[in-house]
N, C-alpha and C positions, 0 to 999 in steps of 0.2 A: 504494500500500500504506500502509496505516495509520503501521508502520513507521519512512516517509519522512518523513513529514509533523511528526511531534508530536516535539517535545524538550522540556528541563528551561526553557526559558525562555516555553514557552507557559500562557495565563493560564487561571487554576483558574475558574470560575465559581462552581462548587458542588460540595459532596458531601457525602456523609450514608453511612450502615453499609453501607447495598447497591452504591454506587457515586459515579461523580463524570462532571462533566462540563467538557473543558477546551477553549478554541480555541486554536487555532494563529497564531501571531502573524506566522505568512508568508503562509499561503495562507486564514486567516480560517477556515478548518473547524471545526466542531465534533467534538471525537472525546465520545462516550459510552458507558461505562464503565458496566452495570447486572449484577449478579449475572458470570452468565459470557457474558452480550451482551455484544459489542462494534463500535460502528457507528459510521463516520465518514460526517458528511452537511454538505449547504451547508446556511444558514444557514435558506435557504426550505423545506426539505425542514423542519427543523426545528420552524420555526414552523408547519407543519403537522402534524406530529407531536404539539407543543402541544394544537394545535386538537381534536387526534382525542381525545388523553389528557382534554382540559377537558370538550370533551361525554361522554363515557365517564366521566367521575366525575360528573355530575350525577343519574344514574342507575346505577350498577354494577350495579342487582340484576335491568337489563333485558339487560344483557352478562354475565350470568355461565352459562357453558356446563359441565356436564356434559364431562367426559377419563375417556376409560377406564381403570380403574387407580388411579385416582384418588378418593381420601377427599371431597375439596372441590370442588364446583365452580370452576371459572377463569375471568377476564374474559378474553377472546381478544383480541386486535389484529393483524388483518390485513397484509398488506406487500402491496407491488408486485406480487413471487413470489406469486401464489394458491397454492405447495404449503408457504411457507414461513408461518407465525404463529408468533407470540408468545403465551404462556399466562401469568397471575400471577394468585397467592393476592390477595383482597381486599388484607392488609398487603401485601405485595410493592408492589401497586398504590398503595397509596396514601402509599410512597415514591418510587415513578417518578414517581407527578405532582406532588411535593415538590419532587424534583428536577431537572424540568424548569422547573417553573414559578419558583425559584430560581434558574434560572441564565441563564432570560427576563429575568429582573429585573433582573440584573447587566447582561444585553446592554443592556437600555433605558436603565442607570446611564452602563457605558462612552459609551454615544451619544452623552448629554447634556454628557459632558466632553470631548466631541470638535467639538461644534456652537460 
């Protein structure tokens, strides 16, 4: 459980209005914290998660879908769960990949001060 995992001593990476992203300094997880998402993943899940977000912004206007109900088009993001997706407004998006891509960047900082 998320819960277990995360206390006041685990380190912040990043975070910006919509959310933050922090690891845990026991078990190395990442917890991420976007709107009212909340995902705890390993490190690789993440860096895939990256991957998906970095291709999906070089193009947004090939991933934007059409939601019923819905004013705006949304870029969709897939999961594991084929019944579970992810919907964000263009901005929404292009503060998760902000925020992802900021707190890659801290991973790749910690790295180099641990080498």
């Amino acid at each position: 459980m998320i819960e277990d995992h995360h206390n006041n001593t685990d380190l912040l990476l990043h975070e910006n209005k919509h959310g933050f992203i922090f690891e845990c300094e026991e078990c190395y997880e990442l917890l991420i914290s976007f709107g009212n998402i909340l995902v705890n993943m390993e490190k690789k899940q993440f860096f895939r998660l990256k991957s998906i977000i970095n291709n999906i912004s070089k193009n947004k206007e090939e991933h934007l879908s059409d939601i019923p109900n819905q004013k705006n088009k949304k870029i969709i993001i897939n999961t594991i769960d084929e019944k579970l997706n992810f919907s964000f407004e263009i901005d929404e998006f292009k503060h998760l990949h902000d925020l992802i891509n900021q707190a890659s960047h801290m991973l790749e900082i910690k790295k180099l001060f641990q080498e």
